[in-house]
N, C-alpha and C positions, 0 to 999 in steps of 0.2 A: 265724083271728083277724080282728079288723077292718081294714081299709086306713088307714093312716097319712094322714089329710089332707094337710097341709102337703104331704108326700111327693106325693101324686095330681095338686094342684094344680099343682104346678112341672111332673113328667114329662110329665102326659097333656095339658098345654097344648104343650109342646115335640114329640112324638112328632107330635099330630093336625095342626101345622102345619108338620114340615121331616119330609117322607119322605125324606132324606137322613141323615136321624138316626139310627141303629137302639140308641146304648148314650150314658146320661146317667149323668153322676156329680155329684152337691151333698155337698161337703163342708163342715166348719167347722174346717180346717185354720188353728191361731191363728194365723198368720204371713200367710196368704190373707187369714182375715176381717179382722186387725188393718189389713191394707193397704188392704179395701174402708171402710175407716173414715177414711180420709185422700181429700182432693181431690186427689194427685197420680197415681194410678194407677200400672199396673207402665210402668216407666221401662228401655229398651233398654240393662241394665247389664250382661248376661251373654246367653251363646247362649239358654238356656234363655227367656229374657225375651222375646227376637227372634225365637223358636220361637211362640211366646205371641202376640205381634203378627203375625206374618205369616198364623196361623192366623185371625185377627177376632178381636178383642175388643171387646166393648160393656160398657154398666153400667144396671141399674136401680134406680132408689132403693127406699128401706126403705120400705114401705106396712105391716109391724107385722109377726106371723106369717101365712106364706103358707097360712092354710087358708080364703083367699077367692074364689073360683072367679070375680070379675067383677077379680081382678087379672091374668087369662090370658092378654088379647089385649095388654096393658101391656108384660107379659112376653115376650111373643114379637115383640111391635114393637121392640124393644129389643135383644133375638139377632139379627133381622135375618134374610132368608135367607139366609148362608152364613158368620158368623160361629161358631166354634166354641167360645168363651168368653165367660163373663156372669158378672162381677162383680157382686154383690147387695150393694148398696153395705147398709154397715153391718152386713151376714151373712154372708158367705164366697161360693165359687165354683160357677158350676157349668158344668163340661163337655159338651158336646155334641158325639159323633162317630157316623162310620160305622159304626165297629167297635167292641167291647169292649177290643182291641189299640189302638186309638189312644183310647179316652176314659182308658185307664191311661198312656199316654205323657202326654197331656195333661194329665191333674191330676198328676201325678209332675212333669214339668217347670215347670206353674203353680208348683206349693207352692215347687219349688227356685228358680224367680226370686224368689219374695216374701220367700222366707227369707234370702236373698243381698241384699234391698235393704232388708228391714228391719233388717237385720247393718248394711248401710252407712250409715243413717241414724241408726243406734245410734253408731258409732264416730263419726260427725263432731257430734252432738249434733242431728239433724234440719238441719243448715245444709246446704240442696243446692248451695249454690256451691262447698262441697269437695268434694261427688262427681262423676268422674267422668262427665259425660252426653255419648256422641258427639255431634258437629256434625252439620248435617245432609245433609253430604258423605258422611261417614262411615254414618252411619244408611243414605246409601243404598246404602252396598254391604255392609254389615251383613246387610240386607234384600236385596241382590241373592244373595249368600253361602246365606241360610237356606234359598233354593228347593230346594238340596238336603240340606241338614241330615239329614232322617228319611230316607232311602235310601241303600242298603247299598253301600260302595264297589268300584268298578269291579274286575276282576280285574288285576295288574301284573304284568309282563316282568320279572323278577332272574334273575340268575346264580347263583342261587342252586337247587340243584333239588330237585323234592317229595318226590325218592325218595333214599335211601342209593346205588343201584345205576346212577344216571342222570346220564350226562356232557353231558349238550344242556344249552346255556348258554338254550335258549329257551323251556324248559319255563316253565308259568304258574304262579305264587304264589296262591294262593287267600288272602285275607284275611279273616275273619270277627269284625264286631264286637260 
């Protein structure tokens, strides 16, 4: 079959300029695109969000459908070199990672913060003085907090032991999340 324009445009402008890239995802997740449609962007309301931030996030405006090969260099001026998320303002998201494993963390945790702040801006009627927005004390240890968010936690000492058979109070608990 034929290659999906639009599709060629976005990836092969992102791939030929971040070798750091190897797996792209562009959704039209409502709750994403509905967000790239507002001038506030994702707002540090949940981990999820702070995950989102900490990784780069940029935004490119709507130029119509992407099957214009002279909107490329627009595009990737805009992701930056090491930003991992591009809000396409007025279209939805798109992910940029290393891995297949982290471009799914990363639209999986995008969509769950947009859904969580377009949840909040529903319940208070869009007035963001009732929502919740850290200080920016907070925000910095929010962001201090997320450096390790995505890594598996450390193994822990309990008295507790792995085995039925095993009286050592020092044996190690393995955790798995």
């Amino acid at each position: 079959g034929r290659v999906f324009k639009p599709g060629y445009v976005l990836h092969s402008a992102i791939h030929a300029a971040r070798h750091d890239v190897h797996a792209i995802w562009h959704g039209h997740d409502l709750d994403a695109s509905a967000l790239s449609q507002t001038t506030i962007g994702i707002l540090p309301l949940s981990q999820e969000a702070s995950y989102v931030l900490k990784k780069g996030l940029s935004f490119h405006p709507f130029e119509g459908s992407a099957n214009d090969e002279s909107e490329q260099p627009r595009l990737v001026a805009n992701l930056g070199p090491t930003n991992q998320f591009l809000l396409l303002e007025d279209h939805g998201p798109i992910v940029a990672c290393p891995t297949i494993e982290e471009a799914f963390h990363g639209m999986y945790f995008l969509t769950r913060a947009c859904k969580y702040q377009m949840k909040s801006f529903a319940a208070v009627g869009g007035d963001l003085s009732r929502i919740n927005i850290p200080d920016d004390e907070s925000k910095d240890e929010i962001m201090r907090r997320i450096d390790n968010f995505d890594e598996a936690p450390a193994s822990a000492k309990s008295t507790a032991s792995n085995t039925a058979n095993s009286n050592n109070k020092d044996d190690v608990v393995m955790h798995d999340t």
